[in-house]
Structure formats: C-alpha cells, structure tokens
N, C-alpha and C positions, 0 to 999 in steps of 0.2 A: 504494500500500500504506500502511495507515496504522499504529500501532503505541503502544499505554497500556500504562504499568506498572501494574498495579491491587495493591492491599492483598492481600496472601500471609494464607494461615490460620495459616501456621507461621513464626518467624523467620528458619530456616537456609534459606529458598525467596525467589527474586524469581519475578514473574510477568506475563506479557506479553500483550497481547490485541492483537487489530488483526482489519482485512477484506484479502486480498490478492485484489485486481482480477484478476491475471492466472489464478489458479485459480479467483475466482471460491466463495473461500470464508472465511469466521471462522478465527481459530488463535489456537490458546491454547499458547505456551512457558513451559514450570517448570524454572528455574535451582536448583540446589544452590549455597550460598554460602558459602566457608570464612568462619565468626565473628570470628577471628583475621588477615585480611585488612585492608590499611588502606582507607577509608572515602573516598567523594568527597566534595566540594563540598556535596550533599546530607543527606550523613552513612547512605548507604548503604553496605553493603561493595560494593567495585567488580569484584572478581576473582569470574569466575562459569564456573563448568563447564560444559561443553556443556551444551545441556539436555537434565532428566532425564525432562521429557512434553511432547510437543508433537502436537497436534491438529490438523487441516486440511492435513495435507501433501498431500493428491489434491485434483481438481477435484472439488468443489462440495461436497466431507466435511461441511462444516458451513454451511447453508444459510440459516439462522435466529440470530436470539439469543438466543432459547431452546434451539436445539442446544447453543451458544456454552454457556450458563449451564449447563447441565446436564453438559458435561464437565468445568466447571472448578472445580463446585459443592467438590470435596475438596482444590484451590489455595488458590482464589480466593474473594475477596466483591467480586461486580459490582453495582456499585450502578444504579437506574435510570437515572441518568442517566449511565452510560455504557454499557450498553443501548442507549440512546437513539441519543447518539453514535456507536455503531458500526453503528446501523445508518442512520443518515442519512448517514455515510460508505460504505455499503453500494450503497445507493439514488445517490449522487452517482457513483461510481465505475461504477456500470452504466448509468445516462445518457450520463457521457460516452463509455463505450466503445460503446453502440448509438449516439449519433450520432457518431462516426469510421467507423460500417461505411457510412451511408449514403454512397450514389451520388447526383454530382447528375443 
C-alpha cells in the first residue's frame, strides 16, 4: 500500500492519496484539521479527525488515475507527476502480486 499527502484546496483539510494492493484500488482520504492544534516537525497541524471522505474503500472503486483525479478534483491538486507515481506504484504492486500467484 502506498500513501502521498498531496496539496488540500482548503487549509482546514489534509489529504491523502495512495494504491492499496490488496483491494486493488486508488483512495483518496480528506482529514478535517483543528487550526488551533499544535503543528509537527513539518509545520503541519498534526491532530486530525477521522476522515471526512474517503474513496476506494471496495475492491477495485477506483481503477485508474483519472478515477483517482476526478474524485478528488474538490480536495485535492494532483499534480502529474504524482499521477505518474501512483500509478507506476499501481503497475508494480500488481506484478508482484501476479507473480506470487504463479505455480512453478
């Protein structure tokens, strides 16, 4: 499973992207963030509420990255080259799961 925080449209949002291998799908998680929360290392707020949308929770919801972009279009701004990346994590993660099925 992999998992990018990408650039929120809105301040008071974090936002998460990844491929998870074992569904077999894109997901997109939108955090609510109290303002008033102290900040990490980063200088992000660190304390975050469940999330408030989260995409890809069934097998194979979101098949593409263009599914991916098109749900998260009112989050997020996915740049291409994490596009790129999520889906070359895509493509890696379902190689190595078809070659563990094979039999020798």
């Amino acid at each position: 499973m992999s998992r990018h925080e990408v650039p929120a449209r809105y301040d008071h949002h974090r936002v998460f992207v990844g491929f998870d291998n074992v569904l077999g799908t894109f997901y997109l998680q939108v955090y609510d963030i109290d303002q008033h929360s102290p900040v990490d290392d980063a200088g992000r707020h660190a304390v975050m509420s469940p999330p408030i949308t989260y995409f890809g929770l069934r097998a194979k919801e979101l098949t593409t990255v263009l599914q991916l972009k098109r749900v998260s279009f009112p989050y997020a701004r996915l740049t291409d080259e994490v596009l790129a990346q999520l889906d070359m994590e895509m493509i890696d993660a379902t190689a190595h799961s078809s070659a563990g099925d094979r039999s020798p």
